[in-house]
N, C-alpha and C positions, 0 to 999 in steps of 0.2 A: 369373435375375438381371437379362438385359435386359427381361425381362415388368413387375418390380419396381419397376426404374426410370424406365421409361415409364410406371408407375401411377403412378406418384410426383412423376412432372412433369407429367402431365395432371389430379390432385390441385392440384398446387400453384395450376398454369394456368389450372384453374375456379372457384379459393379467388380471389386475384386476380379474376379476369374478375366475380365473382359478390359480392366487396365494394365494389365501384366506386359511389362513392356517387354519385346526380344533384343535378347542380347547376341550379337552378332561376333561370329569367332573372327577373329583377324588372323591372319600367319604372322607371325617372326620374321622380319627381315632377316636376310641372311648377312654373316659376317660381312664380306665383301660390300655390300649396298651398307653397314652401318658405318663398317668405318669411314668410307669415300661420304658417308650422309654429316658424321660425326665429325670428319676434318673439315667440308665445306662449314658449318655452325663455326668450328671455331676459329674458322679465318673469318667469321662474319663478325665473330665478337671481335676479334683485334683490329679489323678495319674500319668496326663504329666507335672503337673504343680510339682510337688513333683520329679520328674524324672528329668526336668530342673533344679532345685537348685540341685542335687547330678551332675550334665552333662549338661552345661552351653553353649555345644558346638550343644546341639539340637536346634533345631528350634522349638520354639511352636506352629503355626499356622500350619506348615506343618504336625508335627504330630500329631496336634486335627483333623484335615482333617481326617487320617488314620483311627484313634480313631474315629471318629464318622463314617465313611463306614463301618467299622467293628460292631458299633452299630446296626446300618441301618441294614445290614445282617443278622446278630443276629437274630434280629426280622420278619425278611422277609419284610421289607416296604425299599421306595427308599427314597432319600434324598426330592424329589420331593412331596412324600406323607406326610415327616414330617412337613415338613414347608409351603404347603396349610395347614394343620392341623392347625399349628401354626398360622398362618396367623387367619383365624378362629374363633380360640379362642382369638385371640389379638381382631377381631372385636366382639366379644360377651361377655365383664368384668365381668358382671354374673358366664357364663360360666368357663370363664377364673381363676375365684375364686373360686368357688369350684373346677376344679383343682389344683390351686396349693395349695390350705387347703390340700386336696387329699395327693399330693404331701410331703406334708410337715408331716403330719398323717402317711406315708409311710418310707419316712427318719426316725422317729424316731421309729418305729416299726422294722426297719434293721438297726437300733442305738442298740436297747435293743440286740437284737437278736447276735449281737457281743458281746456285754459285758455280755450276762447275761450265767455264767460257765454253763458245761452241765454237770448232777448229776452220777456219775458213781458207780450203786449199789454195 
């Protein structure tokens, strides 16, 4: 009977020990790849979201999904990479603010960059 039971706990002991999944460290993107990751996203939501009022019969969620893979790609990072990223910066406000100052210094810099005509000698 105690033979049984110490099978049965050093069973369980090795089921445990031997499903232990690894957790795999990812890095941080760096500032520069979040914001250039973080402006493409959001010209992905105003281009579906602009698409949707001309074709009402799309779906938004399903094709921000598309639209942000196709971002992810882009840049070579996985969805997995951007949002520990995220996550990250959500835990570091500091951080997180001069990002998106970054960010926002970046938008209107490819603000200008559209509107400002190109001089043709």
């Amino acid at each position: 009977m105690k033979n049984s039971v110490l099978i049965i706990f050093l069973l369980f002991v090795f089921t445990i020990f031997s499903c232990k999944t690894k957790t795999v460290k990812m890095e941080v993107l760096p500032f520069d790849t979040m914001k250039v990751v973080m402006w493409d996203l959001l010209n992905a939501d105003e281009w579906n979201n602009a698409m949707i009022e001309k074709d009402t019969a799309l779906r938004k969620t399903k094709n921000n999904l598309k639209l942000y893979q196709k971002t992810f790609a882009m840049h070579q990072i996985s969805k997995e990479q951007f949002y520990y990223s995220y996550k990250f910066y959500e835990e570091h406000p500091d951080q997180m603010k001069v990002l998106l100052d970054t960010l926002s210094a970046f938008g209107q810099k490819q603000k200008i960059k559209l509107i400002t005509p190109i001089a043709i000698p």
